[in-house]
N, CA, C and O atoms as a Maestro MAE file, in Angstrom:
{
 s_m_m2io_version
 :::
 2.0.0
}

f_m_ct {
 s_m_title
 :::
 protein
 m_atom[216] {
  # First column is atom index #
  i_m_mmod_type
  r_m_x_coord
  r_m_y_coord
  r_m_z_coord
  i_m_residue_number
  s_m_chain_name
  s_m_pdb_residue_name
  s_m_pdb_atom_name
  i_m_atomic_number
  :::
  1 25 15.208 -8.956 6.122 1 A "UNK " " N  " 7
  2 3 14.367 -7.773 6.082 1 A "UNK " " CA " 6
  3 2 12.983 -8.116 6.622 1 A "UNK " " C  " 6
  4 15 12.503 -9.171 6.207 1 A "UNK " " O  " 8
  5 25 12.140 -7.265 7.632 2 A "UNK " " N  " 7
  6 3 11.238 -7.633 8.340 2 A "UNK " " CA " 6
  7 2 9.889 -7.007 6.909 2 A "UNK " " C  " 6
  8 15 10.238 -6.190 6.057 2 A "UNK " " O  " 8
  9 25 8.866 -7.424 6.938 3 A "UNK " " N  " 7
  10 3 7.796 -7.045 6.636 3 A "UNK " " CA " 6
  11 2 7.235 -5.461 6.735 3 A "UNK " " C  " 6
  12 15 7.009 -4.885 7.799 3 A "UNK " " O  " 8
  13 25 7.055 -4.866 5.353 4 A "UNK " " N  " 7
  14 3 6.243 -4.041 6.217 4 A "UNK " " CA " 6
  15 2 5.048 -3.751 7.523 4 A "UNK " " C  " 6
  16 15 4.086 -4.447 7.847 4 A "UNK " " O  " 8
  17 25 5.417 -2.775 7.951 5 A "UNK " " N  " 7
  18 3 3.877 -2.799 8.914 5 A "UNK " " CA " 6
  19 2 2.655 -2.703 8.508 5 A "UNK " " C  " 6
  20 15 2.530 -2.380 7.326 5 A "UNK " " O  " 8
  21 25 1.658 -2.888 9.140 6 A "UNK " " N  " 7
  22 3 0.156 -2.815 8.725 6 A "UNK " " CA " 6
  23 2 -0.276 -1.100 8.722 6 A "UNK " " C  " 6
  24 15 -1.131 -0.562 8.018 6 A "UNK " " O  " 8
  25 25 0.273 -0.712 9.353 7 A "UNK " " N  " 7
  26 3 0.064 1.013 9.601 7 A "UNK " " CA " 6
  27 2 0.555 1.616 8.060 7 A "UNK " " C  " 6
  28 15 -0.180 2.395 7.454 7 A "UNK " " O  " 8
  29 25 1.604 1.261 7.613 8 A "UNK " " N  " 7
  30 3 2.380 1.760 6.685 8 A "UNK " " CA " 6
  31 2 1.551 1.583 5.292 8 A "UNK " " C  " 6
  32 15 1.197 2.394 4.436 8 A "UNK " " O  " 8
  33 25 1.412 0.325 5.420 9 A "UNK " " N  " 7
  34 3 0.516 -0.644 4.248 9 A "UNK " " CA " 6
  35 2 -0.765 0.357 4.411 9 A "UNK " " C  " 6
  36 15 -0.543 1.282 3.629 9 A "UNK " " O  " 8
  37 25 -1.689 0.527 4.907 10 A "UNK " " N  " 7
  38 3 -3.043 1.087 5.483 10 A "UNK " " CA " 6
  39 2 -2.539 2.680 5.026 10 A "UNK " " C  " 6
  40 15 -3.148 3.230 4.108 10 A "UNK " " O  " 8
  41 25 -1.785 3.149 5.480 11 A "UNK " " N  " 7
  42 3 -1.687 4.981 4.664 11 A "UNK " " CA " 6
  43 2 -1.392 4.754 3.244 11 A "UNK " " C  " 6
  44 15 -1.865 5.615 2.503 11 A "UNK " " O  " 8
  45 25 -0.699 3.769 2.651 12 A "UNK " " N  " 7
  46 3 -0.366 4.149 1.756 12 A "UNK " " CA " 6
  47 2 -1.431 3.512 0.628 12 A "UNK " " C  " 6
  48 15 -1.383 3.892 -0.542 12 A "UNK " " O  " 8
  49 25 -2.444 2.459 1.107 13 A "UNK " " N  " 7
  50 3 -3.426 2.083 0.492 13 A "UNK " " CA " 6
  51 2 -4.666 3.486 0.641 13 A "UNK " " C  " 6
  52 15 -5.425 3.559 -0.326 13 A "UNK " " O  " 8
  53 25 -4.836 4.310 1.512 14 A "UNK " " N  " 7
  54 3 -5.451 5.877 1.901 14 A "UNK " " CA " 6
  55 2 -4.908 6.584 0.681 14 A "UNK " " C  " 6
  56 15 -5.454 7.196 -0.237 14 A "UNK " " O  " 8
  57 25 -4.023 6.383 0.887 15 A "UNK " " N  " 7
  58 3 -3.573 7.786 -0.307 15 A "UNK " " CA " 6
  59 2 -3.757 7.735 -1.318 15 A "UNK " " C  " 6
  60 15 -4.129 8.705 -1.979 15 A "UNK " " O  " 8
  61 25 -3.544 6.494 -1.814 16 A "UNK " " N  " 7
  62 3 -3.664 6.113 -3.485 16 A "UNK " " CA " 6
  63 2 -5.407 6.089 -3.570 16 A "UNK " " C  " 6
  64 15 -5.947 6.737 -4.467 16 A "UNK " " O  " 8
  65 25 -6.198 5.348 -2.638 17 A "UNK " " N  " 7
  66 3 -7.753 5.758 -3.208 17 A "UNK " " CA " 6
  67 2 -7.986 7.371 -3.116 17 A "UNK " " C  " 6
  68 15 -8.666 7.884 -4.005 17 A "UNK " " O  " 8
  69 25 -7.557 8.031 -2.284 18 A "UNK " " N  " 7
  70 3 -7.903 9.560 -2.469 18 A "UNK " " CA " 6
  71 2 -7.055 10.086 -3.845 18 A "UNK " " C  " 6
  72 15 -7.112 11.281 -4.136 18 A "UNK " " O  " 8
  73 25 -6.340 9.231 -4.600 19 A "UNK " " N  " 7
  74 3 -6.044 10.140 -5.952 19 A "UNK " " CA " 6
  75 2 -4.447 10.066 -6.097 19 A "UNK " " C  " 6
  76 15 -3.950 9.996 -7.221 19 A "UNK " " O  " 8
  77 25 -3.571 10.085 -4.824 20 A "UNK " " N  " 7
  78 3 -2.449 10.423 -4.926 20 A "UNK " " CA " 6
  79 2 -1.809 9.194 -5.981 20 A "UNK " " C  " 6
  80 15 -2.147 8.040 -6.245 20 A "UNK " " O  " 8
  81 25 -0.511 10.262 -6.499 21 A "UNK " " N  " 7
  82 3 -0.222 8.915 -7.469 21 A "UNK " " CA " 6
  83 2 1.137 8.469 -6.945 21 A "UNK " " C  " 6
  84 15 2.065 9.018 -6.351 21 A "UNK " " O  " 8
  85 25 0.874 7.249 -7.407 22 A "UNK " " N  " 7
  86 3 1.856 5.746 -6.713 22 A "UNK " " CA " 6
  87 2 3.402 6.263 -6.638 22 A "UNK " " C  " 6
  88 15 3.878 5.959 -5.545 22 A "UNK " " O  " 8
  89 25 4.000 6.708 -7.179 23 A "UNK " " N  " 7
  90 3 4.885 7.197 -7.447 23 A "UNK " " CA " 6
  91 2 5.275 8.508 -6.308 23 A "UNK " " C  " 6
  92 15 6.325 8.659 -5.684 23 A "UNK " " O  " 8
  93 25 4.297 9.185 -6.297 24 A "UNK " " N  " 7
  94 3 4.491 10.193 -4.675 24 A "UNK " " CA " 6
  95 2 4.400 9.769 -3.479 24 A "UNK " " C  " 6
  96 15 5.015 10.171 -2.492 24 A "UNK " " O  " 8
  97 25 3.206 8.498 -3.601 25 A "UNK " " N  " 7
  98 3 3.370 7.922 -2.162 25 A "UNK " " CA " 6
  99 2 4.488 7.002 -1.751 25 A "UNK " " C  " 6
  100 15 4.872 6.841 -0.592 25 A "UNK " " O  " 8
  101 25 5.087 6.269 -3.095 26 A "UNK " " N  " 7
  102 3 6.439 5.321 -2.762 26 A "UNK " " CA " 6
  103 2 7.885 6.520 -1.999 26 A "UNK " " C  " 6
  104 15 8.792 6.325 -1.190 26 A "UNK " " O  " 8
  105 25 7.449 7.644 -2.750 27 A "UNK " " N  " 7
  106 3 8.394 8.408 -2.513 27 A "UNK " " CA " 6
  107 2 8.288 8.859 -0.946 27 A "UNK " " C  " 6
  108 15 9.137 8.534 -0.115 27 A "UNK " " O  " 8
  109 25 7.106 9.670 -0.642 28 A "UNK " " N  " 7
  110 3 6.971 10.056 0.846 28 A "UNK " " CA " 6
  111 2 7.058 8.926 1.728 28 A "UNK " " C  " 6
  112 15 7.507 9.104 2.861 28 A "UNK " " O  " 8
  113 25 6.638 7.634 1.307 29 A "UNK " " N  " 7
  114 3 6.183 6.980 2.419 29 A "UNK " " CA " 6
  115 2 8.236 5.756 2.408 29 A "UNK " " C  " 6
  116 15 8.661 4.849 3.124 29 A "UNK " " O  " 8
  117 25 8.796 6.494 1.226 30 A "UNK " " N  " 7
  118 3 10.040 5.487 1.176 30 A "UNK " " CA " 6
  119 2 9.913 3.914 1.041 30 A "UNK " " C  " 6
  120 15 10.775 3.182 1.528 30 A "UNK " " O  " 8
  121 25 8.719 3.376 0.306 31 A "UNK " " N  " 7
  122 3 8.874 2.810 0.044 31 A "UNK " " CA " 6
  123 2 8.699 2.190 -1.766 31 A "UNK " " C  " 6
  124 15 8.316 3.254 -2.251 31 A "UNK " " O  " 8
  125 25 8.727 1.496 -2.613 32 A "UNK " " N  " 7
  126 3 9.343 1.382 -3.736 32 A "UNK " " CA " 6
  127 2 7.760 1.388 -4.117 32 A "UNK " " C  " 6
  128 15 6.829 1.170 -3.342 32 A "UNK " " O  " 8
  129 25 7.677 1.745 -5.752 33 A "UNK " " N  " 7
  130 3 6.359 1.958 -6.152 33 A "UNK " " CA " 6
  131 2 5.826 1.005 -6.641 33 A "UNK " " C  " 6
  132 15 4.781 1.403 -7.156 33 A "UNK " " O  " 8
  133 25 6.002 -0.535 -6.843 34 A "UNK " " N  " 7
  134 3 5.608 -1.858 -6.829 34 A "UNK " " CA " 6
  135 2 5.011 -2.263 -5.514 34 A "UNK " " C  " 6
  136 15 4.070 -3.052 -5.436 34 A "UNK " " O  " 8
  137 25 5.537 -1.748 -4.581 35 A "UNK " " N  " 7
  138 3 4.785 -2.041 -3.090 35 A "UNK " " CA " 6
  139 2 3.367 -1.338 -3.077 35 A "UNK " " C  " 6
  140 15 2.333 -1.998 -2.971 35 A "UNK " " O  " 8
  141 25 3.378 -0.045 -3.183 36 A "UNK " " N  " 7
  142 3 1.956 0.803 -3.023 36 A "UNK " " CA " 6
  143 2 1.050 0.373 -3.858 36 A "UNK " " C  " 6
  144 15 -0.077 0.148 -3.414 36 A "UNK " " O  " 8
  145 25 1.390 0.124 -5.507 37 A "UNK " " N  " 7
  146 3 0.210 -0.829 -6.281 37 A "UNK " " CA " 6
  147 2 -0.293 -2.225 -6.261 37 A "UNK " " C  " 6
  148 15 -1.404 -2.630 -6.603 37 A "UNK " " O  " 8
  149 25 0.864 -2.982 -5.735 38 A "UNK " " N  " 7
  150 3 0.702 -4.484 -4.952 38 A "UNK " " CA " 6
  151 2 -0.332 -4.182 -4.093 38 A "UNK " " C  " 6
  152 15 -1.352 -4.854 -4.243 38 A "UNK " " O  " 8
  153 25 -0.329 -3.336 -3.225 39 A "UNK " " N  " 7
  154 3 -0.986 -3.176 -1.995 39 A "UNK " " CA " 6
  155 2 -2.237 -2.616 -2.060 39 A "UNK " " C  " 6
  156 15 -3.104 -3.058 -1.307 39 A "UNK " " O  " 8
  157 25 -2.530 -1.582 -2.942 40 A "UNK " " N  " 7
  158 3 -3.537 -1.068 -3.405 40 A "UNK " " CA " 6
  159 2 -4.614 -2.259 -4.080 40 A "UNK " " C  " 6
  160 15 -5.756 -2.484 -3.679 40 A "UNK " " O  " 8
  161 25 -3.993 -2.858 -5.075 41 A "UNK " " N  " 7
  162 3 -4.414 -4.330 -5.462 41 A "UNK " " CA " 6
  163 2 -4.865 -5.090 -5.048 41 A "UNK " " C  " 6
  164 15 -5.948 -5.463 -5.500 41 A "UNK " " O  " 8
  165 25 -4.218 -5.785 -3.863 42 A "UNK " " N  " 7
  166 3 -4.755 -6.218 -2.664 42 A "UNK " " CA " 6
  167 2 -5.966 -5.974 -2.292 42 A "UNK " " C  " 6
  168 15 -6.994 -6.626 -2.475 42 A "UNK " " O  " 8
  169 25 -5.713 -4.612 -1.547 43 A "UNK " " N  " 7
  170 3 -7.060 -4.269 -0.895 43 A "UNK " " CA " 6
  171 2 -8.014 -4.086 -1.521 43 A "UNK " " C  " 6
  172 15 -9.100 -4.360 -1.012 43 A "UNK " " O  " 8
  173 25 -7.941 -3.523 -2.940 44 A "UNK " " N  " 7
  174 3 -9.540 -3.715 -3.856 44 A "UNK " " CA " 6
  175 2 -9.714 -5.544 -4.007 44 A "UNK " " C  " 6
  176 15 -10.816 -6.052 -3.800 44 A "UNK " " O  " 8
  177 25 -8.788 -6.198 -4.294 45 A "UNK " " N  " 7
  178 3 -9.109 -8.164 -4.473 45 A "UNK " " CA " 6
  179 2 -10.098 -8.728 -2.817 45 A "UNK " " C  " 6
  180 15 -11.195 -9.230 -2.574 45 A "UNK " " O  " 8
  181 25 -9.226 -8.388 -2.245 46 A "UNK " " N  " 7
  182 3 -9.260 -9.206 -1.033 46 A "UNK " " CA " 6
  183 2 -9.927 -8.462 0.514 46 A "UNK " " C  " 6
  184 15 -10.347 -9.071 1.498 46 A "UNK " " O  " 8
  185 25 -9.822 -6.651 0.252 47 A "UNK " " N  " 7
  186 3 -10.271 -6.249 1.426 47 A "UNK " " CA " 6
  187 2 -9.135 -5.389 2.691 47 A "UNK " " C  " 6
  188 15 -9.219 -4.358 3.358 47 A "UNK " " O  " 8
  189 25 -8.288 -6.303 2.554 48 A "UNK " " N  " 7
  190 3 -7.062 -5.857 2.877 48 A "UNK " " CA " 6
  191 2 -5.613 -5.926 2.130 48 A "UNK " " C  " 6
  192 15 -5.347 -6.877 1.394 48 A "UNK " " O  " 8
  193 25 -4.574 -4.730 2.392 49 A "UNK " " N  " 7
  194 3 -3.722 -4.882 1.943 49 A "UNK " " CA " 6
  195 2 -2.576 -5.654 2.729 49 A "UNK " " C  " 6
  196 15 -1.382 -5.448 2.947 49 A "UNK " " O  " 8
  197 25 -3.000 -6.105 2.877 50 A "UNK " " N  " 7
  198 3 -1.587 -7.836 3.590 50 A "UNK " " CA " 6
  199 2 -1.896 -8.908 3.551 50 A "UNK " " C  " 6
  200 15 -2.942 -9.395 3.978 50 A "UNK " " O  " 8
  201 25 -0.999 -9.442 3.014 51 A "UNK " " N  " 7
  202 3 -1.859 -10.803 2.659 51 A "UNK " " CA " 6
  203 2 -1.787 -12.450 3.730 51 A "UNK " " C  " 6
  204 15 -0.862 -12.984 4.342 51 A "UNK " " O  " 8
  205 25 -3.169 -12.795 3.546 52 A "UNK " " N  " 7
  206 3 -3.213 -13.734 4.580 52 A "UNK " " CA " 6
  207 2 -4.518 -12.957 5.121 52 A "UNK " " C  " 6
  208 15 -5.445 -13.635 5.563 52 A "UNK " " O  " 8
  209 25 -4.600 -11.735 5.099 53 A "UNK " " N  " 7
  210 3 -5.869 -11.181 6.196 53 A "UNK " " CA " 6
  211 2 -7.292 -10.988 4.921 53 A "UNK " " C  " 6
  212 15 -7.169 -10.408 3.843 53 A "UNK " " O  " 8
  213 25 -8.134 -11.424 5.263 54 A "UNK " " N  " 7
  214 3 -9.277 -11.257 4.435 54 A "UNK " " CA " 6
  215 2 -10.396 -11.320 5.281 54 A "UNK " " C  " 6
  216 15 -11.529 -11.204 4.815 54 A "UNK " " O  " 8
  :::
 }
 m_bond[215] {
  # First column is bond index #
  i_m_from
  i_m_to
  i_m_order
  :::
  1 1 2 1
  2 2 3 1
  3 3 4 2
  4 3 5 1
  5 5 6 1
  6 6 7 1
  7 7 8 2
  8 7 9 1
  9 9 10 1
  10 10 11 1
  11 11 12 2
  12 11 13 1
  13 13 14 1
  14 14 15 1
  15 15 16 2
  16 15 17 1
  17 17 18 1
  18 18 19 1
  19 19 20 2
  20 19 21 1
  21 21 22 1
  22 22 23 1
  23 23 24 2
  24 23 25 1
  25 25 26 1
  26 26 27 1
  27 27 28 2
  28 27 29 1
  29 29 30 1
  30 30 31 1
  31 31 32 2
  32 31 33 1
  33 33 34 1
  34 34 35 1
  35 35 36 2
  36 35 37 1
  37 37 38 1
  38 38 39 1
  39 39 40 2
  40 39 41 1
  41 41 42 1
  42 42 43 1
  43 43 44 2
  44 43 45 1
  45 45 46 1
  46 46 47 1
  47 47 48 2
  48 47 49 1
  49 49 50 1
  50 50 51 1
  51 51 52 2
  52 51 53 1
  53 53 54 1
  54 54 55 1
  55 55 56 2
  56 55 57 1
  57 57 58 1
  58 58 59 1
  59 59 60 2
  60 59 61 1
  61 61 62 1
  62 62 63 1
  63 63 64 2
  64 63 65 1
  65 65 66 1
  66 66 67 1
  67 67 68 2
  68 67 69 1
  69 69 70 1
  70 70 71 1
  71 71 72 2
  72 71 73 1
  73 73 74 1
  74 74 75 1
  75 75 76 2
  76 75 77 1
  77 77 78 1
  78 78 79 1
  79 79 80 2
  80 79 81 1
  81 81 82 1
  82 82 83 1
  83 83 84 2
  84 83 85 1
  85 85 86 1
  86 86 87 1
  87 87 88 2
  88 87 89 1
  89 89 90 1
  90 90 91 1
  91 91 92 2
  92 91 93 1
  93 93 94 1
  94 94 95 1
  95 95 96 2
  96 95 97 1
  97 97 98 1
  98 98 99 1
  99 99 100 2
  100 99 101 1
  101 101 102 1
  102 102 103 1
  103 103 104 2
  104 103 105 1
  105 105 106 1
  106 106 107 1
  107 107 108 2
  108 107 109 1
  109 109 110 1
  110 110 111 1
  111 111 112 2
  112 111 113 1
  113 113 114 1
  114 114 115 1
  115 115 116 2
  116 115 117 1
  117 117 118 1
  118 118 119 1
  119 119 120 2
  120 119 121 1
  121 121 122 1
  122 122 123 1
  123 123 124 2
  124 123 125 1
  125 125 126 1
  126 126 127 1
  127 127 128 2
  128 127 129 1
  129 129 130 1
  130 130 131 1
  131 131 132 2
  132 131 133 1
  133 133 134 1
  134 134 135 1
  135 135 136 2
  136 135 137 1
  137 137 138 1
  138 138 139 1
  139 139 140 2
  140 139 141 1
  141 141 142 1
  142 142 143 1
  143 143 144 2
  144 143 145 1
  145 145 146 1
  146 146 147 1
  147 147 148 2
  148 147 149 1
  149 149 150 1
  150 150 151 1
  151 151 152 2
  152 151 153 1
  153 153 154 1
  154 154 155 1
  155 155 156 2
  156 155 157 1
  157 157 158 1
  158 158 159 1
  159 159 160 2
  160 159 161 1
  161 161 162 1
  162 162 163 1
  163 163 164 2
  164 163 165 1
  165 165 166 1
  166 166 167 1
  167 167 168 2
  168 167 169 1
  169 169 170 1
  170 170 171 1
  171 171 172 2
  172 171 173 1
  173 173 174 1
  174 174 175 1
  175 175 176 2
  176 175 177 1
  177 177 178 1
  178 178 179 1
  179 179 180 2
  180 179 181 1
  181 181 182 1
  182 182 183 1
  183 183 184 2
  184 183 185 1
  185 185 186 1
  186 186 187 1
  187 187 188 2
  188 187 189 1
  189 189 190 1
  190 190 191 1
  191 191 192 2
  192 191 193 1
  193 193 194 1
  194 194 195 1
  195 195 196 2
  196 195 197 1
  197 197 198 1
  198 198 199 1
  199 199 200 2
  200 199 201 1
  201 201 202 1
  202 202 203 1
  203 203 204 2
  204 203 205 1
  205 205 206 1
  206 206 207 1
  207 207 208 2
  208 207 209 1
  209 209 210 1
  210 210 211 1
  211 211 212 2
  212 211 213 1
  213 213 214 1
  214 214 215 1
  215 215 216 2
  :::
 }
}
């Protein structure tokens, strides 16, 4: 299984700071709702949501 993309990662880290909840964006964006709060996480720790990029 390849990585998500950075595009994908980047909307779905958008949505969740504008309010949307984790659970709607795993759903629209198809991906699982441990990914969107991982990622969200991320990007408030480190700046970005992928890791390795800071």
């Amino acid at each position: 299984m390849r990585p998500y993309s950075e595009d994908l990662r980047e909307r779905a880290v958008q949505r969740a700071e504008a309010g949307e909840p984790i659970r709607s964006i795993a759903a629209a964006l198809r991906i699982s709702p441990s990914c969107a709060s991982k990622w969200r996480k991320r990007q408030r720790e480190t700046g970005a949501p992928s890791p390795g990029l800071q």
